[in-house]
C-alpha positions in Angstrom: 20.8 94.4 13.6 21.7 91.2 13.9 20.3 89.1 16.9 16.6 87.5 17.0 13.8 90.2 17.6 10.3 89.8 19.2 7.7 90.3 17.3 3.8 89.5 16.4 2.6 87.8 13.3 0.3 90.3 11.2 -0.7 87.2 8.8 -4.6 86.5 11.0 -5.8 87.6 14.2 -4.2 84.6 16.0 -1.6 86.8 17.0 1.2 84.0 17.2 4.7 85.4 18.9 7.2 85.1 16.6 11.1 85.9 16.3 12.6 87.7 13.4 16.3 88.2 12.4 17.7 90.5 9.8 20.0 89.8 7.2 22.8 91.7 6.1 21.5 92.4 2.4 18.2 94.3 4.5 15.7 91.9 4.1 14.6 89.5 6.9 16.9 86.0 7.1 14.7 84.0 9.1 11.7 83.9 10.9 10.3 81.3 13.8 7.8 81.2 16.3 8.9 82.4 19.8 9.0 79.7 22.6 8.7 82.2 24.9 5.5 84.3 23.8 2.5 84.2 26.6 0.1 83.8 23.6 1.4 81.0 21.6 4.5 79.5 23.3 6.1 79.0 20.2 3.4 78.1 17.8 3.2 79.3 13.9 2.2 78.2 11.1 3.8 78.1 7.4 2.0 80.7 5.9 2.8 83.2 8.3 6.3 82.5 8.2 6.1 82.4 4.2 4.8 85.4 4.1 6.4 87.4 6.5 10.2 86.4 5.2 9.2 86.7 1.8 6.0 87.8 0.4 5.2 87.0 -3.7 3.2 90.3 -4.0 5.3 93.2 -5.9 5.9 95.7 -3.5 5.2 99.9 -4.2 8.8 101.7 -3.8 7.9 105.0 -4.8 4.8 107.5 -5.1 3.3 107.6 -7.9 0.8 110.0 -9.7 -1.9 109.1 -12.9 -0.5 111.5 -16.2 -1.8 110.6 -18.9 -4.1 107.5 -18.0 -0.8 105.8 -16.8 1.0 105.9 -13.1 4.3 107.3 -12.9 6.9 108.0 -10.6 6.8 110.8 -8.3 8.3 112.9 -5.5 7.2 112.6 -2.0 6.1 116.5 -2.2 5.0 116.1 -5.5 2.4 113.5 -4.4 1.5 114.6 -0.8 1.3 117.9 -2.2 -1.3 116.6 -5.1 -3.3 114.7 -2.2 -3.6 117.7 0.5 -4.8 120.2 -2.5 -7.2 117.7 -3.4 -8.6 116.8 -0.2 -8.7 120.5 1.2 -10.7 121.2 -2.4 -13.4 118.3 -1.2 -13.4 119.6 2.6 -14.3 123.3 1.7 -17.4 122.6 -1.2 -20.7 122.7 0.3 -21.2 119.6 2.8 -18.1 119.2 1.3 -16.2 115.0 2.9 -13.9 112.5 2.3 -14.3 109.0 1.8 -12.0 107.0 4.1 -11.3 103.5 4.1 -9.4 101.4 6.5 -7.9 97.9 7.4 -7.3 95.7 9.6 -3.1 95.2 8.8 -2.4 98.2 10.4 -0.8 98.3 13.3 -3.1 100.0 16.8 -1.1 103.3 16.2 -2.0 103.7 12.3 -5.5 103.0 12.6 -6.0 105.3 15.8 -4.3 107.7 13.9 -6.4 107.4 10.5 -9.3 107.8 13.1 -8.6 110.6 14.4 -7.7 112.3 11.4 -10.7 110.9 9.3 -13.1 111.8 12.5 -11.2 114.9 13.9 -9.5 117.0 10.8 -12.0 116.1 7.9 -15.1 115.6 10.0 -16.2 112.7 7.9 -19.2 110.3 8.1 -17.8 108.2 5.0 -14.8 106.5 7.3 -14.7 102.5 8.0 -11.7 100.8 9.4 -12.5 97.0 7.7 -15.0 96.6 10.2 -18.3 96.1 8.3 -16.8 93.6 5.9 -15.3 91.6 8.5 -16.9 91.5 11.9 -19.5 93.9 12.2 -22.2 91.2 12.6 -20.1 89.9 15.8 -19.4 92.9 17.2 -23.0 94.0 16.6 -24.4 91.0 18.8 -22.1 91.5 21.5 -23.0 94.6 22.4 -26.8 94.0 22.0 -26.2 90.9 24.6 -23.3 92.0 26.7 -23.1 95.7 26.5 -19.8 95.5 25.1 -17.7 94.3 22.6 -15.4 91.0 22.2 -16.1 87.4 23.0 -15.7 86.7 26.4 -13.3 83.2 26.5 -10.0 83.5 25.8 -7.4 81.0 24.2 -7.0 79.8 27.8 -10.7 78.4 27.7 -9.8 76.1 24.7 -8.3 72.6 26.8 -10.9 72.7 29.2 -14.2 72.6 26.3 -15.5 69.3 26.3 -17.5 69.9 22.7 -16.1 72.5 20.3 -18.9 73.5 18.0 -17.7 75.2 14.7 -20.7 77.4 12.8 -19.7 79.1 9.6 -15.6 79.0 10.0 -12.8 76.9 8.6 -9.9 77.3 11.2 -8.1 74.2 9.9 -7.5 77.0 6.8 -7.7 80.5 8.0 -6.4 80.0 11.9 -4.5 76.9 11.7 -2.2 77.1 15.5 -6.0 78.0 17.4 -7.4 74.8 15.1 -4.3 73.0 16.7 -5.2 74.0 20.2 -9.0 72.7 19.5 -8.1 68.9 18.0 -5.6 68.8 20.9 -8.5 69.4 23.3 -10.8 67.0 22.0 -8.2 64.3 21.8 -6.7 65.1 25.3 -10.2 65.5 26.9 -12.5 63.2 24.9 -13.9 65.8 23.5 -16.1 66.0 20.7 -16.2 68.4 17.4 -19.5 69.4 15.4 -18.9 71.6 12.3 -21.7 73.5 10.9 -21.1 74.6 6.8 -22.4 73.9 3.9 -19.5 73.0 2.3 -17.2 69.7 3.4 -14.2 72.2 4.3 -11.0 71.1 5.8 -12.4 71.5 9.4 -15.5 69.9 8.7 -14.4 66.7 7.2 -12.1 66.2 10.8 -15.7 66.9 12.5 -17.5 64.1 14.6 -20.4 65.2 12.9 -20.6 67.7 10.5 -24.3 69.8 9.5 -24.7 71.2 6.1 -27.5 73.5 6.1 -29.0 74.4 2.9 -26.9 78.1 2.2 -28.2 81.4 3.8 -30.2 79.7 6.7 -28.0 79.9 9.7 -30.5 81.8 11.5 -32.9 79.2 10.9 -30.9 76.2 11.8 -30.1 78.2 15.3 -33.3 78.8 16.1 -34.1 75.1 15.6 -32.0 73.7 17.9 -32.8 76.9 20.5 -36.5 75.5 20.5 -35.4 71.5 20.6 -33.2 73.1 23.9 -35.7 74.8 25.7 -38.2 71.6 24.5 -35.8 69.0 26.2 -35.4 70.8 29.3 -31.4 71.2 29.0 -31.6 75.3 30.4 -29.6 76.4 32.9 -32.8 77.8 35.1 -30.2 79.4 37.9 -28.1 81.6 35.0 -31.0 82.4 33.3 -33.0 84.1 35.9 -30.2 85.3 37.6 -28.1 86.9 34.8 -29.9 87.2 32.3 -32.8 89.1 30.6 -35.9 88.5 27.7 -35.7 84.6 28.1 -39.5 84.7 28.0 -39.9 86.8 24.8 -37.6 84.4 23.3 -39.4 81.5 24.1 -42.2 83.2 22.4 -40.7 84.4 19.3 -39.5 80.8 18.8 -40.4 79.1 15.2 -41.9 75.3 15.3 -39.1 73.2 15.5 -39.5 71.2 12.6 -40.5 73.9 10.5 -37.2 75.6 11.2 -35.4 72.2 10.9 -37.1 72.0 7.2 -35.9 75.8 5.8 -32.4 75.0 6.9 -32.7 71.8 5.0 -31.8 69.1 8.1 -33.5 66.5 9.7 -34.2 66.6 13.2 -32.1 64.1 14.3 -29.4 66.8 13.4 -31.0 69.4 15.1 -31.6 67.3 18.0 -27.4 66.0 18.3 -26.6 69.9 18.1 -28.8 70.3 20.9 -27.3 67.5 23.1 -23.6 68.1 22.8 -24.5 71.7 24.2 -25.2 69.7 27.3 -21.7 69.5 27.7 -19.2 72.4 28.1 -19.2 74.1 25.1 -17.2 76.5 22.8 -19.1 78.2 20.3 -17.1 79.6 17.5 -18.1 81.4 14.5 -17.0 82.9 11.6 -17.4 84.5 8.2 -20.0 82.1 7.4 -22.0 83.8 9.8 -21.3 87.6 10.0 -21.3 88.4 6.3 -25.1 87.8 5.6 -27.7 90.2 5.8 -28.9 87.7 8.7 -25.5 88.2 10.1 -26.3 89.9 13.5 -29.4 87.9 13.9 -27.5 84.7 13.9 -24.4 86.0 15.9 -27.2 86.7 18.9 -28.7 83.3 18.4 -25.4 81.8 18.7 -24.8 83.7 21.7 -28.5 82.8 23.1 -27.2 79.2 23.0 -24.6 80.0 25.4 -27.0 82.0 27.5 -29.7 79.3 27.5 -27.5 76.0 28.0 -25.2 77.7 30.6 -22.3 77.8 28.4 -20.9 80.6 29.7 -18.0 80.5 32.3 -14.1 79.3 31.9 -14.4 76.6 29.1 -17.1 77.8 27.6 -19.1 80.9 25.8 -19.3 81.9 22.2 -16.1 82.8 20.5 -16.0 84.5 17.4 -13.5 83.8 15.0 -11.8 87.1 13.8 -10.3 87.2 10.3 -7.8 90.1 9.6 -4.7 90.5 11.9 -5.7 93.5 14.1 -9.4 93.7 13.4 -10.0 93.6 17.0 -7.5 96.5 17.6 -9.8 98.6 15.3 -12.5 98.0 16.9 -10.8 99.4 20.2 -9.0 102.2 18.6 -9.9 103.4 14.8 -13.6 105.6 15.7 -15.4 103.5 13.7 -18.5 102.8 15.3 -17.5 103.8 18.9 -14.7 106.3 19.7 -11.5 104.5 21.4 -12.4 102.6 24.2 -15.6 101.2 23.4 -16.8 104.6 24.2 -20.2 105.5 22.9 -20.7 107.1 19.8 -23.3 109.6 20.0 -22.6 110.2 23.7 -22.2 113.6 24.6 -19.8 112.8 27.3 -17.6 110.7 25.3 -18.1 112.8 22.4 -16.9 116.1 24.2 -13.5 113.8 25.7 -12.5 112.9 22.6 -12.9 116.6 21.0 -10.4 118.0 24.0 -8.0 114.9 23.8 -7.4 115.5 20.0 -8.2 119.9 20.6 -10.7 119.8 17.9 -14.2 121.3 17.8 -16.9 119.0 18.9 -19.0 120.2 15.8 -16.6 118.9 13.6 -17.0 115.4 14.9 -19.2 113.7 12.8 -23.0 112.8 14.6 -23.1 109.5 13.4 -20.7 106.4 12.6 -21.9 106.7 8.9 -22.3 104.1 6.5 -20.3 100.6 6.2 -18.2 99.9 2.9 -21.2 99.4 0.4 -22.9 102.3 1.7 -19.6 104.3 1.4 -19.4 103.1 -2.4 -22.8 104.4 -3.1 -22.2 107.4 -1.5 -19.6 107.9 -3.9 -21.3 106.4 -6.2 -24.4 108.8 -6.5 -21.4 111.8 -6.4 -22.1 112.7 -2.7 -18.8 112.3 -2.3 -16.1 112.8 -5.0 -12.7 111.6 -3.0 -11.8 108.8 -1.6 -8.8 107.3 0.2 -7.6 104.1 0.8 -5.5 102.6 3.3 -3.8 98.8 3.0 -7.2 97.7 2.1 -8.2 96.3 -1.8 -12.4 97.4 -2.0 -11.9 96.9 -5.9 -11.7 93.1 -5.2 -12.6 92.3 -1.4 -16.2 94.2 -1.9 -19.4 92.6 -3.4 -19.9 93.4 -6.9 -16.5 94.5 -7.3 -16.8 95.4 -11.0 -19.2 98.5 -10.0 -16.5 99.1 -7.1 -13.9 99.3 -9.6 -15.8 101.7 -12.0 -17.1 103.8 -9.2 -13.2 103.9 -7.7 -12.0 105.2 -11.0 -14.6 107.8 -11.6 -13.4 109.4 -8.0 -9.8 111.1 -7.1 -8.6 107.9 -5.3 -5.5 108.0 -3.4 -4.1 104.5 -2.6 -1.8 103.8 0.2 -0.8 100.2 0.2 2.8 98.6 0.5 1.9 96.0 -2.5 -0.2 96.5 -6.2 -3.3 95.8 -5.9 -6.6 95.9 -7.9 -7.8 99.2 -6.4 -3.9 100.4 -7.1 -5.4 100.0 -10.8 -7.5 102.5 -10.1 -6.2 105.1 -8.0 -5.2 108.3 -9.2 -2.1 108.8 -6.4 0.0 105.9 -5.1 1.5 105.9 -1.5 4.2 103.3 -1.0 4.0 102.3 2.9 5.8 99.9 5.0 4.1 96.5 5.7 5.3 93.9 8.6 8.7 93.4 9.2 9.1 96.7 8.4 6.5 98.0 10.8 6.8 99.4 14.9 3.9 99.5 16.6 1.4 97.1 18.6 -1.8 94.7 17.2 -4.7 93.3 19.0 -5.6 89.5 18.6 -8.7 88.2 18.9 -8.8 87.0 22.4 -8.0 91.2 23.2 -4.2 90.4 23.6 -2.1 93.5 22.6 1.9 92.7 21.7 4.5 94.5 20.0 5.1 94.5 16.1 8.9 95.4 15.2 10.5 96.7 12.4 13.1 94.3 11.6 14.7 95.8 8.3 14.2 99.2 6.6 10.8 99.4 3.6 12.4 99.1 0.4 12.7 102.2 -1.9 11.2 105.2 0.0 8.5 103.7 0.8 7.3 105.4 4.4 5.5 104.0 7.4 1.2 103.9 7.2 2.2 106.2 10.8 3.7 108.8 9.0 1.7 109.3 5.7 -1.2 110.2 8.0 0.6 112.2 9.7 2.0 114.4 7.0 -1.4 114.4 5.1 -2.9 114.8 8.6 -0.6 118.2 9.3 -1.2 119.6 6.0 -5.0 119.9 6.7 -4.9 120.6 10.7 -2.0 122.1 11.5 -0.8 120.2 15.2 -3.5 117.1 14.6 0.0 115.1 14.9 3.1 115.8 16.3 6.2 116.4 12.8 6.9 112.9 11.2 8.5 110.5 11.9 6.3 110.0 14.6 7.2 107.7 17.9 4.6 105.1 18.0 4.9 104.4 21.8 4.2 108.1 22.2 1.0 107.7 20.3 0.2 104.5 21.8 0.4 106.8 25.0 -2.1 108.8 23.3 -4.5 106.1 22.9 -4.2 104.4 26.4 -5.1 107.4 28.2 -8.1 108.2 25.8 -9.1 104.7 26.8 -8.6 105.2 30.4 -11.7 104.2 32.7 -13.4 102.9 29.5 -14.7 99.3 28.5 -11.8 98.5 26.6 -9.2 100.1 28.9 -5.6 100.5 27.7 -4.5 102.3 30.6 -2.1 99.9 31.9 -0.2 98.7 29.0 2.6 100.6 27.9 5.5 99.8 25.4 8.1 99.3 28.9 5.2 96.2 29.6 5.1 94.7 26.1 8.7 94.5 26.0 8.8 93.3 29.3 5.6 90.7 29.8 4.8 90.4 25.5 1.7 90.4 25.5 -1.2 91.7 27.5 -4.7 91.1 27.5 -7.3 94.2 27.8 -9.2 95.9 30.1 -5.6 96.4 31.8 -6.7 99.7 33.8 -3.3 99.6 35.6 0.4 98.0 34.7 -0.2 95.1 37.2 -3.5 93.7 35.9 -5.3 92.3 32.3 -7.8 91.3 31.3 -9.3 87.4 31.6 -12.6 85.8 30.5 -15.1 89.0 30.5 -18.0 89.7 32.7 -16.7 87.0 34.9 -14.8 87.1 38.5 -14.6 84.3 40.9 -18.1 83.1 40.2 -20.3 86.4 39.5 -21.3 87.9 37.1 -21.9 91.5 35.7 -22.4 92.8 32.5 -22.2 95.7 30.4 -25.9 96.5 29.7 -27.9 99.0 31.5 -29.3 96.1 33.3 -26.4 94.2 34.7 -27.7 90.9 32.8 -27.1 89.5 29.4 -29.8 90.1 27.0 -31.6 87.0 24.9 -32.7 87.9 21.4 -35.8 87.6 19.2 -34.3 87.7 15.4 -36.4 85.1 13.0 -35.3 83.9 9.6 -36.2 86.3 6.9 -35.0 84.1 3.6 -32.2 85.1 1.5 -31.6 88.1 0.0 -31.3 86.4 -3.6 -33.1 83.3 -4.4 -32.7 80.8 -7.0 -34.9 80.9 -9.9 -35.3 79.0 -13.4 -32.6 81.9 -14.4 -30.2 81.5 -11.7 -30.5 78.0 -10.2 -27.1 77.8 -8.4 -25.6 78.9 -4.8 -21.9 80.7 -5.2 -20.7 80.5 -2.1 -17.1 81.7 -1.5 -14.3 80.5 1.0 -10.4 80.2 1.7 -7.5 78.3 0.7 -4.5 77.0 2.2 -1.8 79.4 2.2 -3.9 82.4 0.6 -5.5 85.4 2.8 -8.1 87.9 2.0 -7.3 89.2 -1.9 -4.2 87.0 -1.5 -2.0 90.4 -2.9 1.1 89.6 -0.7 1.2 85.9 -2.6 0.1 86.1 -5.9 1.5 87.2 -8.9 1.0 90.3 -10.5 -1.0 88.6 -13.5 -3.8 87.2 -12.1 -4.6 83.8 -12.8 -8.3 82.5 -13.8 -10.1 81.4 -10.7 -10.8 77.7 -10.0 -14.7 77.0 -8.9 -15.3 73.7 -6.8 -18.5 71.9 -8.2 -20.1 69.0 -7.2 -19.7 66.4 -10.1 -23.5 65.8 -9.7 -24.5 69.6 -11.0 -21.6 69.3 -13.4 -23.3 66.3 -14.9 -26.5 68.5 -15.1 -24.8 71.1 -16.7 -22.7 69.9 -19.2 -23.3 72.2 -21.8 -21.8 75.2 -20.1 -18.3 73.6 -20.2 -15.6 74.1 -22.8 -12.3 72.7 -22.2 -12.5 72.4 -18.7 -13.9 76.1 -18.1 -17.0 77.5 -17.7 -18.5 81.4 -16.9 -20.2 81.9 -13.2 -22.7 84.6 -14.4 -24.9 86.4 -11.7 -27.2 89.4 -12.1 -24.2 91.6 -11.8 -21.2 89.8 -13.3 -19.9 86.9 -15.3 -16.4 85.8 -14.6 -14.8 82.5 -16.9 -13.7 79.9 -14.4 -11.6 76.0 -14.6 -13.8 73.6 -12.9 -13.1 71.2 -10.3 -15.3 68.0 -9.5 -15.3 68.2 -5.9 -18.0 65.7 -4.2 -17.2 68.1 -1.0 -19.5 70.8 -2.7 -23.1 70.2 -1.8 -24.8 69.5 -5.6 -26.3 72.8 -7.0 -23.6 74.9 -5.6 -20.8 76.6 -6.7 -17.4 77.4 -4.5 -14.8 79.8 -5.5 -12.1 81.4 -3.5 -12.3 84.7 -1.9 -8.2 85.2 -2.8 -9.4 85.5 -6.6 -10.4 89.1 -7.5 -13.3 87.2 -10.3 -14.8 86.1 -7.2 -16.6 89.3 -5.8 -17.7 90.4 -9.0 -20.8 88.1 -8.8 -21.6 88.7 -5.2 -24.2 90.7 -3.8 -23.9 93.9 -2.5 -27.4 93.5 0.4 -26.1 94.4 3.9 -26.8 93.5 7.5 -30.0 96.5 8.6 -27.5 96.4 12.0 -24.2 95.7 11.0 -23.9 96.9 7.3 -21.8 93.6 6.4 -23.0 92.7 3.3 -24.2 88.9 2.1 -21.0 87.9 0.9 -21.9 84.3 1.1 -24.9 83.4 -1.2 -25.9 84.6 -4.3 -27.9 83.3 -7.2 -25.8 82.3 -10.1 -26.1 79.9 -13.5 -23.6 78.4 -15.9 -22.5 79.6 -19.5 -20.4 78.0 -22.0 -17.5 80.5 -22.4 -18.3 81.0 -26.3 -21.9 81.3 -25.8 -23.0 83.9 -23.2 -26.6 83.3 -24.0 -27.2 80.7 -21.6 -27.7 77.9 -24.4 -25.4 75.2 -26.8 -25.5 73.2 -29.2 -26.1 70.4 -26.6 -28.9 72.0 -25.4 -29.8 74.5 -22.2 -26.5 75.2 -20.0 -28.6 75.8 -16.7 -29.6 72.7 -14.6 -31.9 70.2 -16.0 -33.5 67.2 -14.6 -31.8 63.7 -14.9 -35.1 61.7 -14.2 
């Protein structure tokens, strides 16, 4: 292979086009973005390209299998052979599962795939596809309020938003070409951007105005400038009655306005210039800040009931939720996580007994329920419920909240790790699967405005390394005979597979085939036939109809409930955690294999309060689960008595709390209670006196 090849970018949701091109010596020569690509007409950014041309992580080139306490080269038989004795051990003890955990880097086929093998040939409860530590919260509210899953704008919607309001995200970082799109919008239109986050990120310091709510009251702030909305006047009275349903409860279930203003810590002036550029047409975008919080779901639909109740909700406007891993959205449409492909309903009998005949399994062995989220899955093996667990291109041992109990709990079970680069749950796992990762990859992904393209293997995975495709289906075949048709497998035929499953559903793949991709891209779902996609949801040429029983959109009552974890004399700080540039989830594809000591961002003001705790430049984090030894940066972007550190950093999660969203299951990920230690004395005191915050009268 020599010419320039089509392909997708696998680095965030985005989903930017790019072009690849092989080299002679099997690895890829060059990449760039593709002019021609219907999603991004040619847009990238550097850390895609870095990372997809040459990744830092160390790749995995052959299985391996734990002898002795140490991992060691294996055969292919050898190690599947290990795994399938294993896992049909687990299936036939009394209520006998499999824990099964997923990720948003594979490509649609893989993660249908582990699906239906996780669903269909083990049966199991214990299955999550990245989900519920990524979006949950999101996809949560949009069902409650639509009926269906997704944000309804597209990318299209961007140049036409007169105010682009940020909640809880840091695009200029983690989505830099749709952060492009938004400052071009506001300087081409006269637009206008608010940021809300605690922290002075990269976004928020470009921000017109930018709202730092004390950490952990989202809810709160949204709620506040719902009531100064509805107090004003500024509703759209026609949409609401019309299209919508519960205004009236929600009116009711509103908190005082400056009583909400005063838990999330801003004036009402603040409250009040939220409230006012919503009077414009607005995009709503939201991220991480907001869906990993026990609140998460709660805010998501508050979010939303600010489009619903200022009319913001038509072509250049609506809530958009900012998705993090490349094809998260594609395993929400395809992996039988909390719905079975195609949005279809879980617990539906109808759907339940369609997806039994299309995979010729028993409906009894389809599990009743979606089960539990990540933590729940880790306590579940925790308490010995479950005693195997498999993991595929995910890292638990360092992306989960306190991720040194992860780590012990992964090591006490018969892990099996399939990942294409060491990792931290690697360390742990008792059988090593070497896959292929991107560029290495065929198959399709899903961005986050529902897009579906092509991924293409440009070059060969090094060693004998296999694709994610084909590892399921081996295992897959070795516990159901037929689940899958003999590996290698043809991923358009099992795209096939999935489309027609999807067929007539809320997230129909019908129309797109692998003939279209190559033809038109990229093509946006519910594509029920190969002449149509999808464009902005619930919306045709001025009417509207939603997914709910009712037709209408549905307006939410969630109140503020506190955080799970406040501070106290012991633990007087906030950790919060976000990203760097260049860095993406446990940042295994660009660091190196020896990990270096995290760096925390603290405001020089609380360093100044806590000078005893620092030695050298360092101090330990400690919070009631962990202590990790940090360098310090004075960074007057910090709000005083919090502490940053980046989620790239396995130390980070090891302090973080493990409380989930009641609806979601995403955990609180983004506030925790913590105090400062001098490194050589883990007592909390010095020489200089007491290490935690003191007063500077």
């Amino acid at each position: 292979m020599s010419d320039w090849q089509p392909t997708t970018c696998m680095r965030c949701a985005v989903g930017c086009g790019h072009l690849q091109k092989p080299a002679a010596d099997g690895k890829l020569a060059a990449v760039k973005g593709h002019a021609g690509h219907p999603t991004t007409d040619g847009s990238k950014c550097k850390r895609g390209i870095d990372e997809t041309v040459d990744p830092k992580g160390e790749r995995i080139t052959e299985p391996l299998i734990r002898r002795g306490g140490e991992l060691q080269p294996a055969t292919w038989d050898t190690a599947l052979g290990l795994v399938t004795s294993r896992f049909i051990e687990a299936l036939g003890n009394n209520d006998g599962d499999i824990a099964v955990l997923g990720s948003g880097q594979q490509t649609n086929e893989a993660a249908y795939a582990l699906g239906k093998l996780a669903r269909g040939g083990f049966g199991t409860p214990y299955y999550d596809s990245n989900t519920t530590l990524c979006m949950a919260s999101a996809v949560s509210a949009y069902f409650k309020a639509f009926g269906s899953d997704a944000p309804p704008p597209t990318y299209a919607d961007i140049p036409d938003a007169e105010t682009h309001l940020i909640w809880g995200a840091n695009p200029a970082t983690a989505h830099p070409v749709v952060y492009r799109w938004i400052t071009e919008s506001i300087a081409d239109g006269d637009g206008q951007l608010l940021v809300v986050d605690p922290v002075e990120t990269k976004t928020a310091a470009d921000a017109d105005t930018h709202i730092q709510p004390t950490a952990g009251t989202d809810l709160a702030l949204a709620r506040a400038v719902l009531a100064a909305v509805i107090d004003a006047g500024d509703v759209a009275t026609e949409f609401i009655e019309n299209h919508t349903t519960g205004y009236e409860e929600l009116v009711n279930s509103l908190p005082e306005l400056e009583t909400a203003a005063e838990t999330a810590g801003v004036s009402l002036a603040t409250v009040q210039r939220i409230a006012d550029a919503l009077t414009d047409r607005t995009l709503l975008y939201w991220g991480m800040g907001v869906n990993q919080s026990v609140q998460g779901t709660g805010t998501a639909r508050a979010l939303i009931d600010l489009c619903l109740a200022t009319g913001n909700m038509g072509p250049g406007s609506g809530p958009f939720s900012l998705t993090g891993q490349a094809n998260s959205m594609g395993n929400r449409v395809c992996s039988s996580k909390n719905t079975w492909p195609g949005h279809r309903p879980f617990t539906e009998t109808t759907a339940r007994k369609a997806v039994s005949a299309a995979w010729d399994v028993p409906l009894s062995r389809l599990p009743e329920t979606p089960g539990p989220g990540f933590v729940g899955i880790v306590d579940a093996l925790a308490r010995g419920d479950i005693e195997v667990c498999w993991t595929v291109a995910t890292n638990p041992a360092a992306g989960m909240p306190d991720a040194g109990q992860v780590k012990n709990v992964l090591r006490e079970s018969f892990l099996v790790a399939q990942d294409a680069f060491y990792s931290d749950t690697v360390e742990c796992a008792d059988v090593v699967l070497p896959a292929a990762t991107w560029g290495e990859t065929e198959g399709t992904t899903t961005n986050m405005e529902r897009r579906v393209s092509r991924v293409r293997a440009g070059v060969e995975p090094p060693g004998s390394a296999r694709q994610d495709l084909d590892i399921i289906a081996a295992i897959g075949n070795r516990i159901e005979t037929g689940l899958f048709p003999e590996p290698p497998l043809e991923p358009a035929a099992v795209f096939a597979e999935l489309s027609e499953l999807t067929a007539g559903t809320k997230a129909d793949l019908a129309g797109i085939s692998y003939d279209r991709l190559d033809e038109e891209l990229a093509v946006r779902w519910p594509a029920p036939d190969g002449e149509t996609e999808g464009g902005y949801r619930y919306h045709n040429e001025g009417s509207w109809s939603f997914e709910t029983e009712s037709g209408r959109a549905q307006f939410s009552t969630a109140t503020h409930s506190g955080v799970p974890e406040p501070l106290d004399a012991d633990y007087p700080l906030v950790l919060t955690t976000g990203r760097c540039t260049g860095v993406y989830n446990t940042g295994i594809r660009s660091r190196a294999p020896d990990v270096e000591v995290a760096n925390a961002r603290v405001h020089p003001e609380t360093i100044g309060k806590c000078l005893g705790a620092f030695d050298r430049g360092q101090t330990v984090i400690e919070s009631r689960r962990d202590s990790v030894t940090v360098t310090v940066e004075a960074d007057e972007s910090i709000p005083p008595g919090m502490v940053w550190v980046p989620i790239h950093n396995p130390a980070a999660n090891k302090l973080t709390l493990p409380e989930v969203d009641p609806e979601s299951d995403e955990p609180n990920l983004k506030q925790c209670a913590v105090c400062l230690t001098a490194p050589s004395r883990p007592d909390r005191t010095t020489a200089d006196g007491p290490s935690v915050p003191v007063d500077s009268d």
